[in-house]
N, C-alpha and C positions, 0 to 999 in steps of 0.2 A: 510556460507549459510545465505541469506538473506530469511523468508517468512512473508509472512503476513493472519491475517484474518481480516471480515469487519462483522462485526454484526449491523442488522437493530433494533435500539432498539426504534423505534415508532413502526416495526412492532413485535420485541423481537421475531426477527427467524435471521439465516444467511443470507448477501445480496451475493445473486449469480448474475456473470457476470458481476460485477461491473470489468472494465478494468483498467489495474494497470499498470506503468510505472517505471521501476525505472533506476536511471541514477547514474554517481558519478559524483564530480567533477574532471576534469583533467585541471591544471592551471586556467584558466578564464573560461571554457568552461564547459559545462553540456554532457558526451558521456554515450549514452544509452548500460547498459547492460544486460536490459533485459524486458520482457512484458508481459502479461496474463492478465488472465479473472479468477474473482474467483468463484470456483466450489460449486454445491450446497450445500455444508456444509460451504459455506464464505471462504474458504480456498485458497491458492496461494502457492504451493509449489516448480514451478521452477522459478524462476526470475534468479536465478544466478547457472552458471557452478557448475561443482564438483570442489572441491579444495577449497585452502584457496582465502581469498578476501583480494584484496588491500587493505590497510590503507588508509583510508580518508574519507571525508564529502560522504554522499549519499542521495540520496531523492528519495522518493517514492510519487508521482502522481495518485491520484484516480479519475475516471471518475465519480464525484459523479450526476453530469448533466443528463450523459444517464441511470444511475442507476434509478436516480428517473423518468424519462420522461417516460422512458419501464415501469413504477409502474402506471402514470397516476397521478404523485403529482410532487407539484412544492414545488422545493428545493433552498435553501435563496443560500446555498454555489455550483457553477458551479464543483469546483474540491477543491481537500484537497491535498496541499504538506507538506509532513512529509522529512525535513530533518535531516538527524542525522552524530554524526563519529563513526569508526570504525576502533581501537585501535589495536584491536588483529584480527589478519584477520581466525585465525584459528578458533575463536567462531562462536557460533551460534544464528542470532540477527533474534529475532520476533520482528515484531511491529503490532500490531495489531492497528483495526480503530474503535471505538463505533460509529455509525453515525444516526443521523435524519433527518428531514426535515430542522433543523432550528438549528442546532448543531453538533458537534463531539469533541471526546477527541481519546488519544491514549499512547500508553503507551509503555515503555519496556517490554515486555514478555519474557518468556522464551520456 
């Protein structure tokens, strides 16, 4: 299971409905498996089926563009891709997002 959360830490509350994408890679190509909006607590908890998850690169895609524009503040970064791999497919991989106007980090979670 892939989830994610997005915390607004200029405004240091959860950013809800910030739209999220995430894809793997398959050879050359980027095929989506999955997509959502995160809930008012910043939260995304279905991107990916039940079951275990293929091995491989994956990237998660955040709308950080419409996030801020719906806020009424102008943001430096249009979108944030986080890619990562994924060794054991039986785990379970947080990636969470710190984000601002004019910054972000992210991190492995648990």
């Amino acid at each position: 299971m892939i989830t994610t959360h997005v915390l607004d830490t200029a405004r240091g509350e959860p950013a809800d409905g910030v739209r999220v994408l995430l894809e793997f890679l398959d050879g050359d190509a980027w095929r989506e498996v999955g997509r959502g909006a995160t809930d008012a607590d910043g939260r995304l908890r279905t991107l990916t089926p039940a079951g275990a998850l293929e091995a491989g690169a994956y990237r998660l895609t955040f709308d950080t563009a419409g996030y801020f524009a719906a806020r009424g503040v102008e943001g430096f970064y249009p979108q944030v891709a986080v890619t990562f791999v994924v060794r054991d497919g039986a785990r379970h991989f947080h990636v969470p997002l710190l984000l601002s106007p004019f910054g972000y980090s992210t991190y492995r979670g648990s």
